[in-house]
BALOBA-1460 file (C-alpha; in Angstrom, 3 decimals):
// residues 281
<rec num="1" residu="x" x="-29.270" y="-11.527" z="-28.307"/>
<rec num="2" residu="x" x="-28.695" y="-8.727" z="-26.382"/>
<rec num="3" residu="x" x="-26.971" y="-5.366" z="-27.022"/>
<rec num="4" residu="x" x="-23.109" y="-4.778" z="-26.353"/>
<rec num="5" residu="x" x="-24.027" y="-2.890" z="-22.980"/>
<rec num="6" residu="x" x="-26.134" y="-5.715" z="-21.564"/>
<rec num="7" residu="x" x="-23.228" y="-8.300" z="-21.805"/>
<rec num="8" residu="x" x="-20.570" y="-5.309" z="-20.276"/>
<rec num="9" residu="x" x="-23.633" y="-5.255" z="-17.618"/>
<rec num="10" residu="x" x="-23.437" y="-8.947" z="-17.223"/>
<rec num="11" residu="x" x="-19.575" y="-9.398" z="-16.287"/>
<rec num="12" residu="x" x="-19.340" y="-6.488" z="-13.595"/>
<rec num="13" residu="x" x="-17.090" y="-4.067" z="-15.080"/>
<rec num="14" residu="x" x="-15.672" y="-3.257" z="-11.616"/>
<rec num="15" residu="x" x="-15.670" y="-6.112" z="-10.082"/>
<rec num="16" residu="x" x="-13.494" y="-7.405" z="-13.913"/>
<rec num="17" residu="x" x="-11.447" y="-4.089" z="-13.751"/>
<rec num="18" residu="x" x="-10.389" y="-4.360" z="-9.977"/>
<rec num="19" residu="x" x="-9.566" y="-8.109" z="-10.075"/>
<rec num="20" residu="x" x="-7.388" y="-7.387" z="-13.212"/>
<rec num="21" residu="x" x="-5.446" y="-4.492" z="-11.489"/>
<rec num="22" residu="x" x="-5.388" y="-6.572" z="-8.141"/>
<rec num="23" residu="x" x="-3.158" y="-8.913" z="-10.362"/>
<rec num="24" residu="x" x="-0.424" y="-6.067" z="-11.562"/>
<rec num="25" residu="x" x="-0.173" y="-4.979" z="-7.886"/>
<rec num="26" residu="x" x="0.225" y="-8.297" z="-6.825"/>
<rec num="27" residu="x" x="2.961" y="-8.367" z="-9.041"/>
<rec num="28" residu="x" x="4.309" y="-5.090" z="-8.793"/>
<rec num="29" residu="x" x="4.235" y="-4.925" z="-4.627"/>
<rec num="30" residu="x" x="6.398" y="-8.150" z="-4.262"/>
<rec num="31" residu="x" x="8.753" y="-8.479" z="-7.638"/>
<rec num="32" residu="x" x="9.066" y="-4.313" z="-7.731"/>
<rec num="33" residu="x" x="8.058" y="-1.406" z="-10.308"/>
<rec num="34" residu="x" x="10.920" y="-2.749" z="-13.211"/>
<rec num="35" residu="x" x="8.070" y="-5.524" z="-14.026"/>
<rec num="36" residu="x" x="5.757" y="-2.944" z="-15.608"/>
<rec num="37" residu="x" x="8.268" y="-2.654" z="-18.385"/>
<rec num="38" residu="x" x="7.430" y="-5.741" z="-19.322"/>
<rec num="39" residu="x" x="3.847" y="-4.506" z="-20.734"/>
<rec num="40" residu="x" x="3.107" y="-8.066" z="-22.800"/>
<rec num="41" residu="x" x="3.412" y="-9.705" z="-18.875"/>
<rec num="42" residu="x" x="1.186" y="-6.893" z="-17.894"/>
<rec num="43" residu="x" x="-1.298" y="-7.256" z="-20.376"/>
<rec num="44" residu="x" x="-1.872" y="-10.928" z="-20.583"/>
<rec num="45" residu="x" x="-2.037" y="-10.949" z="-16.041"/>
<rec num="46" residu="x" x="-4.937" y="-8.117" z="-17.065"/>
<rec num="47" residu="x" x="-6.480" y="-10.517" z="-19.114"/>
<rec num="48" residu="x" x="-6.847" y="-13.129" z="-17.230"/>
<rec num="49" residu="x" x="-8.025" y="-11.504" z="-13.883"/>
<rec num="50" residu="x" x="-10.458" y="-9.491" z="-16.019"/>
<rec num="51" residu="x" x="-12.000" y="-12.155" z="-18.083"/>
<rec num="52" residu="x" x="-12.589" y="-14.522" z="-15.685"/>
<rec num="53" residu="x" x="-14.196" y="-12.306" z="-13.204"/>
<rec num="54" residu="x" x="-16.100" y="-11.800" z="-15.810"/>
<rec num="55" residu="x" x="-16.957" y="-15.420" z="-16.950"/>
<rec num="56" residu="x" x="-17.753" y="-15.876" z="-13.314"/>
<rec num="57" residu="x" x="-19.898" y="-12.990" z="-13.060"/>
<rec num="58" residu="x" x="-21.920" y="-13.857" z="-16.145"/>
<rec num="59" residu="x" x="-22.368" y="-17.730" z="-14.833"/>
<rec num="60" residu="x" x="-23.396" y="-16.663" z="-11.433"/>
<rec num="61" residu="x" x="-26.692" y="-14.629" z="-12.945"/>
<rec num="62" residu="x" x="-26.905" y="-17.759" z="-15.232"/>
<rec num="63" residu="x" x="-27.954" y="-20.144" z="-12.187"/>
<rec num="64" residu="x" x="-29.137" y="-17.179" z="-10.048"/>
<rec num="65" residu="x" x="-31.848" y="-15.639" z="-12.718"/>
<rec num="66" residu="x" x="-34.654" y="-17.488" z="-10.600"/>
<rec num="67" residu="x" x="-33.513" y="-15.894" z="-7.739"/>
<rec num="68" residu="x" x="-32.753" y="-12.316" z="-9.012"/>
<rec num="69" residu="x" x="-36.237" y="-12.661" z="-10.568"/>
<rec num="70" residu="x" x="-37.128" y="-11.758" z="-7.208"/>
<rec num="71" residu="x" x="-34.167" y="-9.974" z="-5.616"/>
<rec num="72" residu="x" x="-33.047" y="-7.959" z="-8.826"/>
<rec num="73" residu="x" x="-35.265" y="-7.988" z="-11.895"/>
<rec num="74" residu="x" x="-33.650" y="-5.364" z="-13.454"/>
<rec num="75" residu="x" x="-30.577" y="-7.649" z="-14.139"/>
<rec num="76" residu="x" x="-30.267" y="-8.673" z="-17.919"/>
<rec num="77" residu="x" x="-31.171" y="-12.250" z="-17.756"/>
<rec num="78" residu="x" x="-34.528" y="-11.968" z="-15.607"/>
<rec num="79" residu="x" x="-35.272" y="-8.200" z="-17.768"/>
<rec num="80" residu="x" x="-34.928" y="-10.303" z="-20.800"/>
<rec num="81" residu="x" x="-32.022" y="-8.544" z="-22.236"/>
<rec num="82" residu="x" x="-29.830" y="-11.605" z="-22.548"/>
<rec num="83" residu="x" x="-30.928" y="-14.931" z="-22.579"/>
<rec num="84" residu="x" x="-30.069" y="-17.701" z="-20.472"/>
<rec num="85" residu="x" x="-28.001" y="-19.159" z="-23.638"/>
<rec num="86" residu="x" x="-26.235" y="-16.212" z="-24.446"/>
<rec num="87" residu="x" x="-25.022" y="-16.084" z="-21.230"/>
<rec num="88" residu="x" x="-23.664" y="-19.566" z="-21.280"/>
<rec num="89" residu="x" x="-21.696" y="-18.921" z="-24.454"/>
<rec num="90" residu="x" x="-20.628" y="-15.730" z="-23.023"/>
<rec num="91" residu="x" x="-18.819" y="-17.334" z="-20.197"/>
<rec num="92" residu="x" x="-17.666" y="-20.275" z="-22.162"/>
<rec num="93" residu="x" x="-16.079" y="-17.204" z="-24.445"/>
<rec num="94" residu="x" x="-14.847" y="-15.005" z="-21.421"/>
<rec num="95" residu="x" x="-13.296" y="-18.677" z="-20.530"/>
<rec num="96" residu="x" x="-11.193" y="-19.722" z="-22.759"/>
<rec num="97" residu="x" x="-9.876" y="-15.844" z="-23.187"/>
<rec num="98" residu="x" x="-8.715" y="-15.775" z="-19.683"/>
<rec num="99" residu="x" x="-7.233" y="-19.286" z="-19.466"/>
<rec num="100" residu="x" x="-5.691" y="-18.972" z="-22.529"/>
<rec num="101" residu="x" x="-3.882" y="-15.315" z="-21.340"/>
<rec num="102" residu="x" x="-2.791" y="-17.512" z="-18.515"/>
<rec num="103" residu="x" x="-1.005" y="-20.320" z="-20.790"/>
<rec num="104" residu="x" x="1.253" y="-17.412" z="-22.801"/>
<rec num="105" residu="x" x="2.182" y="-16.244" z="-19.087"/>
<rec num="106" residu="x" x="3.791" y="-19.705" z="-17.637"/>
<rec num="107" residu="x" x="2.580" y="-23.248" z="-17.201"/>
<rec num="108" residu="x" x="2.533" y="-22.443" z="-13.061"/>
<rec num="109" residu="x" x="0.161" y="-19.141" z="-14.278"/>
<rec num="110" residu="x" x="-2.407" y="-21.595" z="-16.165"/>
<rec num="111" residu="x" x="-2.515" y="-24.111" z="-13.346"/>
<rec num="112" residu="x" x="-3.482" y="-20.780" z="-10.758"/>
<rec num="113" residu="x" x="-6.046" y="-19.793" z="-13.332"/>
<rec num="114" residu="x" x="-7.477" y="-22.597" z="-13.733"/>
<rec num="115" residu="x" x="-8.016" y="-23.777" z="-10.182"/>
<rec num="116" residu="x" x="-9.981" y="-19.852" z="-9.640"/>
<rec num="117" residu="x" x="-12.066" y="-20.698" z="-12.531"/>
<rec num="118" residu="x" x="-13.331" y="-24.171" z="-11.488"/>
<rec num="119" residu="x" x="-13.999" y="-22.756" z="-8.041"/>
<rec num="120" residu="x" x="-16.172" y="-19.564" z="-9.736"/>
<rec num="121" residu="x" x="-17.668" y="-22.199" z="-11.351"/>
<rec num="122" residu="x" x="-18.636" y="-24.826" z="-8.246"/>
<rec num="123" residu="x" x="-19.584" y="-21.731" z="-6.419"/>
<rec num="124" residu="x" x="-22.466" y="-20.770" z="-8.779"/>
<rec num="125" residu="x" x="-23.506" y="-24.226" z="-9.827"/>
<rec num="126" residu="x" x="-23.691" y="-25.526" z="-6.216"/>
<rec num="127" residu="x" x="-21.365" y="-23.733" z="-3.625"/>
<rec num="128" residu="x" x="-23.750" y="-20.634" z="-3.397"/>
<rec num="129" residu="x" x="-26.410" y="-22.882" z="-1.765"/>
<rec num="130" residu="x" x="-24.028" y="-24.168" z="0.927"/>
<rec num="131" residu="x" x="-23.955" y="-20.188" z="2.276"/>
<rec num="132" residu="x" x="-21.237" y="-19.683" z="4.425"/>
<rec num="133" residu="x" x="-18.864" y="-21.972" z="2.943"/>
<rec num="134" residu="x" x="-19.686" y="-20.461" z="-0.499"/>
<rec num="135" residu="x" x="-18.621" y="-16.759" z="0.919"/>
<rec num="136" residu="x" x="-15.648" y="-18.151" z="1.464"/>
<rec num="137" residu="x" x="-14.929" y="-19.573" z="-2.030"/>
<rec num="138" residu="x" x="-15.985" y="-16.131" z="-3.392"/>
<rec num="139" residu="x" x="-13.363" y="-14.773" z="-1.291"/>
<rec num="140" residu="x" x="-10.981" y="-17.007" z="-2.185"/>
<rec num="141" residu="x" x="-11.220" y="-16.286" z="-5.695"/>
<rec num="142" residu="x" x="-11.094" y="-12.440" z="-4.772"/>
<rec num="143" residu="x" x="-7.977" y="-12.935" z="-2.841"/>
<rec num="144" residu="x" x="-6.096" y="-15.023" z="-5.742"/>
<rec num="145" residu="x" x="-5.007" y="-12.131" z="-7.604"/>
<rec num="146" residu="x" x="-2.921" y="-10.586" z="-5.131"/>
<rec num="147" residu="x" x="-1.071" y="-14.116" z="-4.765"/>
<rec num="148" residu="x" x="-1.485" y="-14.542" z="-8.818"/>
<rec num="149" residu="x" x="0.968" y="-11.315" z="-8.880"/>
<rec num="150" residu="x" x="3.387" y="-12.916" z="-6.652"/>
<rec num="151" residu="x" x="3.777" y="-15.630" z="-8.639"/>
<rec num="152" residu="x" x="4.256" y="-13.649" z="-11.427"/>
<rec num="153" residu="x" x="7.098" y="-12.149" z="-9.357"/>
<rec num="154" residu="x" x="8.630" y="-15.053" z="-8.016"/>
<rec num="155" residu="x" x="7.625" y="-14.039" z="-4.674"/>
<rec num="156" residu="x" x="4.613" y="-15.387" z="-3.982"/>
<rec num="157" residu="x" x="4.626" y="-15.386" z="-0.080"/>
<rec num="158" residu="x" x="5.321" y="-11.855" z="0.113"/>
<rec num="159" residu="x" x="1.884" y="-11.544" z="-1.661"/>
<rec num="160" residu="x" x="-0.202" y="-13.271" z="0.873"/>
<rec num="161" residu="x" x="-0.311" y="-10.578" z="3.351"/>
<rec num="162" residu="x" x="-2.192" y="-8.434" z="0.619"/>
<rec num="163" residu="x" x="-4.258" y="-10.748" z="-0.379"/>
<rec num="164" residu="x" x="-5.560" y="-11.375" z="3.622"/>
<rec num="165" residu="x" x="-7.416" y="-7.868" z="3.433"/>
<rec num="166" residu="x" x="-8.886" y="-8.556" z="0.265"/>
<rec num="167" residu="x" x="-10.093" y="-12.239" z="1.974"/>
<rec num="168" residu="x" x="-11.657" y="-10.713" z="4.724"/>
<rec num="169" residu="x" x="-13.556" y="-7.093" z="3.500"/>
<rec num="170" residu="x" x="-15.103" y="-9.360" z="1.016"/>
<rec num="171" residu="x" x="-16.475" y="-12.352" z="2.843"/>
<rec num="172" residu="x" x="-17.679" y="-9.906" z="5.348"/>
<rec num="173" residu="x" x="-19.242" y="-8.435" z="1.908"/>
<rec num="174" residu="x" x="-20.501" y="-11.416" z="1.079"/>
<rec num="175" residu="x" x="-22.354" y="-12.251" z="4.723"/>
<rec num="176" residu="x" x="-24.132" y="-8.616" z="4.051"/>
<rec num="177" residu="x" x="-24.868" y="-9.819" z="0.267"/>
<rec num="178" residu="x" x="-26.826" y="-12.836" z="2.162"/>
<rec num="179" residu="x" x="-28.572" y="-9.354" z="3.726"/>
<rec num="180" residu="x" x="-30.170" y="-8.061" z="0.725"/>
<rec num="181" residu="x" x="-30.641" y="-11.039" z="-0.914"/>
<rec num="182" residu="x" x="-32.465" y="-12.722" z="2.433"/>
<rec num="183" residu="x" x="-35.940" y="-13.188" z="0.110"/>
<rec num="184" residu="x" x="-34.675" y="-14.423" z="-2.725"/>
<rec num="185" residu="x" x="-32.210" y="-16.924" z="-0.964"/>
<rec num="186" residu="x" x="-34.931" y="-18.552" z="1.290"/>
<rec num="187" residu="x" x="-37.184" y="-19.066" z="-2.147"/>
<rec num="188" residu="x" x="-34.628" y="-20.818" z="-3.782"/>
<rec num="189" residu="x" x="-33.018" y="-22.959" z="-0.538"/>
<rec num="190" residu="x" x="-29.885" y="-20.784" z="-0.195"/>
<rec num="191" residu="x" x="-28.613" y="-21.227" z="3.875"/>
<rec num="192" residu="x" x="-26.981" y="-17.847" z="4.334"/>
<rec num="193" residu="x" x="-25.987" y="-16.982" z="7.706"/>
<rec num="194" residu="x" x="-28.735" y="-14.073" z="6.952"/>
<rec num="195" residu="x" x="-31.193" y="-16.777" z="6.436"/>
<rec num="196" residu="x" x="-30.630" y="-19.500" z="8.574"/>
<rec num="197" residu="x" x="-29.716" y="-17.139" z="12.210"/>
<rec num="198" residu="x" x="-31.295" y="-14.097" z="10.607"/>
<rec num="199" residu="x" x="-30.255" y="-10.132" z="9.629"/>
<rec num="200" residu="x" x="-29.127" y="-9.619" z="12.926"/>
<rec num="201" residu="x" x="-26.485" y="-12.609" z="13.103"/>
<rec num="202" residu="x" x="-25.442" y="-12.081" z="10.042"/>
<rec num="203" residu="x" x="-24.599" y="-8.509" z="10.885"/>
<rec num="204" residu="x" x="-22.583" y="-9.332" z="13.564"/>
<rec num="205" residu="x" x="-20.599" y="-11.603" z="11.350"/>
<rec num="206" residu="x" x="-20.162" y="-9.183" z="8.197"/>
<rec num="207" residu="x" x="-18.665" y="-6.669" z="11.090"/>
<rec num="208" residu="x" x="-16.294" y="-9.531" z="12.824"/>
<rec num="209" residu="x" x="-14.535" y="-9.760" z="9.147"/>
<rec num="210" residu="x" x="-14.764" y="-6.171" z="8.226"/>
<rec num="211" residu="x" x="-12.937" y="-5.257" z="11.727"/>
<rec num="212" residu="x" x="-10.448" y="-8.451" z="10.948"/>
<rec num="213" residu="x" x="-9.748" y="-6.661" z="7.783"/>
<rec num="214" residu="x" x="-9.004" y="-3.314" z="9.246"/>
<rec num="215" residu="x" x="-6.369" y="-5.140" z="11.909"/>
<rec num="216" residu="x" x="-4.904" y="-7.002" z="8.952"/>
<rec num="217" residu="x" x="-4.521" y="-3.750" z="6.674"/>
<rec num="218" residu="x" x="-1.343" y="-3.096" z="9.558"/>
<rec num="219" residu="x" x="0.701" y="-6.203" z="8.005"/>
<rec num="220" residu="x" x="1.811" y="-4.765" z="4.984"/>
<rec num="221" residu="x" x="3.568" y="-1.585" z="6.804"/>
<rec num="222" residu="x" x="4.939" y="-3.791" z="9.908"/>
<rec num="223" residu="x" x="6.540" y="-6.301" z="6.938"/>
<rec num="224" residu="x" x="8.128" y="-2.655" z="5.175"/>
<rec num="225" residu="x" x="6.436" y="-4.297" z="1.765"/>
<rec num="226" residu="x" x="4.910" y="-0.812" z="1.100"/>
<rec num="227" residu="x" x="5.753" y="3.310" z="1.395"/>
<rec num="228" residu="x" x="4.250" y="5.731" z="3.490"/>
<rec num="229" residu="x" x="1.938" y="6.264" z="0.642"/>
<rec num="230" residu="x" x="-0.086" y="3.417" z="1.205"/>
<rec num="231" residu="x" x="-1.343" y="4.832" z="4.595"/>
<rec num="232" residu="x" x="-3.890" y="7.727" z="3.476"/>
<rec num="233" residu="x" x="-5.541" y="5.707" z="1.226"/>
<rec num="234" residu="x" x="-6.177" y="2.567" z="3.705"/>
<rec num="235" residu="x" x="-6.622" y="5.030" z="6.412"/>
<rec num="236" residu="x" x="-10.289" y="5.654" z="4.295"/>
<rec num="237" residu="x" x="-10.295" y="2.111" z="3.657"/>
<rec num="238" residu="x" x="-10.375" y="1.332" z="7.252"/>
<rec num="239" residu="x" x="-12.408" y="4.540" z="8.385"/>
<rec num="240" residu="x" x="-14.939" y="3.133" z="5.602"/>
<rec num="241" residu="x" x="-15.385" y="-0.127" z="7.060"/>
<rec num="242" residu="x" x="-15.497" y="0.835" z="10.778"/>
<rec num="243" residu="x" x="-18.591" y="3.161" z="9.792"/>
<rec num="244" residu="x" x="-20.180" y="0.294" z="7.632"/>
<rec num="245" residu="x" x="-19.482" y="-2.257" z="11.030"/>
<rec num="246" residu="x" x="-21.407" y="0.377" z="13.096"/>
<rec num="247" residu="x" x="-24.505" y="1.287" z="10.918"/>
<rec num="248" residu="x" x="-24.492" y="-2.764" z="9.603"/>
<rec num="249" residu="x" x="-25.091" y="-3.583" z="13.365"/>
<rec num="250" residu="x" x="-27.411" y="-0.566" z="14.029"/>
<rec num="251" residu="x" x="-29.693" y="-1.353" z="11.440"/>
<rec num="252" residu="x" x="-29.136" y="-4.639" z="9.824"/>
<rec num="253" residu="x" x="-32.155" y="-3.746" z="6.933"/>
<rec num="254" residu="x" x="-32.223" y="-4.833" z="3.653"/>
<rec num="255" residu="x" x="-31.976" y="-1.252" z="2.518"/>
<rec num="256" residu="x" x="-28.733" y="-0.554" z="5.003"/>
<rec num="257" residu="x" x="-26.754" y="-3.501" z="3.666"/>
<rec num="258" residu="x" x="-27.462" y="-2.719" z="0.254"/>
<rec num="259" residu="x" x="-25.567" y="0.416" z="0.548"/>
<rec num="260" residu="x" x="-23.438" y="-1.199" z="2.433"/>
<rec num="261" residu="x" x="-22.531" y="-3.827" z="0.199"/>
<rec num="262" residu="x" x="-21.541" y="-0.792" z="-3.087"/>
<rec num="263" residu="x" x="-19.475" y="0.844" z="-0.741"/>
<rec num="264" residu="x" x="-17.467" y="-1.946" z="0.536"/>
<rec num="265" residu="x" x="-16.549" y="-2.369" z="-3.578"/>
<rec num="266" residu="x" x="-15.550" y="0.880" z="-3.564"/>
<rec num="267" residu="x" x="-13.096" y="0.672" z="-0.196"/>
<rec num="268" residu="x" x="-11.713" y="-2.135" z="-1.827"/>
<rec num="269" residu="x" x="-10.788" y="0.123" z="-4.703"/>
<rec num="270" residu="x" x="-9.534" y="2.436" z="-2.473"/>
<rec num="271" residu="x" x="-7.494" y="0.162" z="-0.819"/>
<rec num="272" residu="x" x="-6.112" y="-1.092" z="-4.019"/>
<rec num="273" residu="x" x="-4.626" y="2.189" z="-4.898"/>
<rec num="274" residu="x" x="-3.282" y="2.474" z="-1.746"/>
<rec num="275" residu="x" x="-1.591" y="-0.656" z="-2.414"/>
<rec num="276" residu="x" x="0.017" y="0.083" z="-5.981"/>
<rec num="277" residu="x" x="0.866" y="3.816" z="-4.550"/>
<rec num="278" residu="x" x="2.567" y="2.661" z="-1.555"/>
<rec num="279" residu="x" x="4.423" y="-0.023" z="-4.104"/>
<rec num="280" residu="x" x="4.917" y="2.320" z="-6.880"/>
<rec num="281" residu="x" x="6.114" y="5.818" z="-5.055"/>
């Protein structure tokens, strides 16, 4: 059955947390700080990033537990702490939570919602395999929060040039996943760049995106959409993923991109404060 921690485990708590907060910056960067009196708007937008992430999270180790086998055994489906079942009715649970959180919201919040989760969910049952191309839907659904909050605010184009750094740190993320996962993936017929061209190509890649993302972190402050608060916290952002673009390139090892590939989560973080302070202050 497994125990109240595994299934926390299961649904990446910070990977759920941040995707939930990216929402109520979204919101708060392009409608302004009077929305977070409206806590019920607040909490249901929480819900629904949150959830989801999670569902997605939890459906991802479903179809990857042959894989992680290898790559991550550890994990709670391959360690035997949850099993395969479980997990489906966990995400079918997470599910309907965070598409129903969406509904009370608006009919426009549902419909945004709902397109994310059917692309989490074609991205674990087939759109991982396709490499590249599934990257990008991962990204996608990492960038949707940002315009999620916009549309929350009315002012949805405003959010996009948010949601642009959030696209590219994580694909190039998700190019130095294919990295660490380079065993696993070629067992189970996975084309990653790291597979098919090898560590070194995909290297090169992860760094093209993570040095798009530090040009793109400019936007906000040319467009006035932020304070001067946002700057010390992307500065580290963008210091972060300059040194990750060097030592990614220097040594493109399994053990290299797996550090890589936590601290890129937590520059994202970073960057997401930096976004709600220079919003908020």
């Amino acid at each position: 059955m497994g125990k109240p921690s595994d299934y926390l485990e299961i649904m990446r708590p910070i990977n759920s947390v941040m995707v939930g907060v990216a929402i109520i910056v979204g919101a708060v960067i392009t409608g302004g700080i009077n929305l977070l009196d409206n806590w019920m708007l607040l909490l249901y937008s929480f819900l629904t990033g949150f959830t989801l992430t999670g569902a997605s999270m939890a459906i991802n180790d479903y179809y990857d537990r042959a894989i992680d086998a290898i790559n991550e055994p550890k994990r709670p489906i391959p360690s035997g702490r949850i099993s395969p079942y479980s997990a489906l009715v966990f995400t079918a649970s997470l599910s309907l939570i965070g598409l129903a959180s969406s509904w009370l919201i608006s009919f426009g919040a549902f419909g945004v919602a709902l397109f994310a989760w059917v692309v989490m969910m074609m991205y674990s049952m087939w759109g991982k395999k396709t490499g590249f191309l599934g990257n990008l839907m991962v990204s996608s659904c990492i960038a949707l929060p940002f315009i999620y909050g916009g549309l929350l605010s009315g002012k949805i184009w405003a959010s996009f040039s948010f949601s642009l750094l959030a696209f590219l740190a994580n694909t190039g993320r998700e190019v130095t996943k294919g990295i660490v996962d380079i065993q696993g993936d070629k067992s189970a017929g996975v084309n990653t760049i790291a597979v098919v061209y090898g560590a070194s190509r995909a290297a090169d890649v992860a760094t093209l995106f993570f040095i798009a993302a530090v040009a793109s972190s400019v936007v906000p402050v040319y467009l006035n959409l932020v304070s001067y608060w946002y700057i010390p916290f992307v500065v580290i952002t963008d210091v972060g993923l300059i040194l990750s673009s060097y030592q990614i390139v220097a040594d493109p090892s399994r053990k290299t991109s797996r550090s890589i590939k936590t601290r890129i989560l937590y520059l994202m973080v970073i960057g997401l404060i930096g976004f709600a302070a220079g919003s908020l202050i």
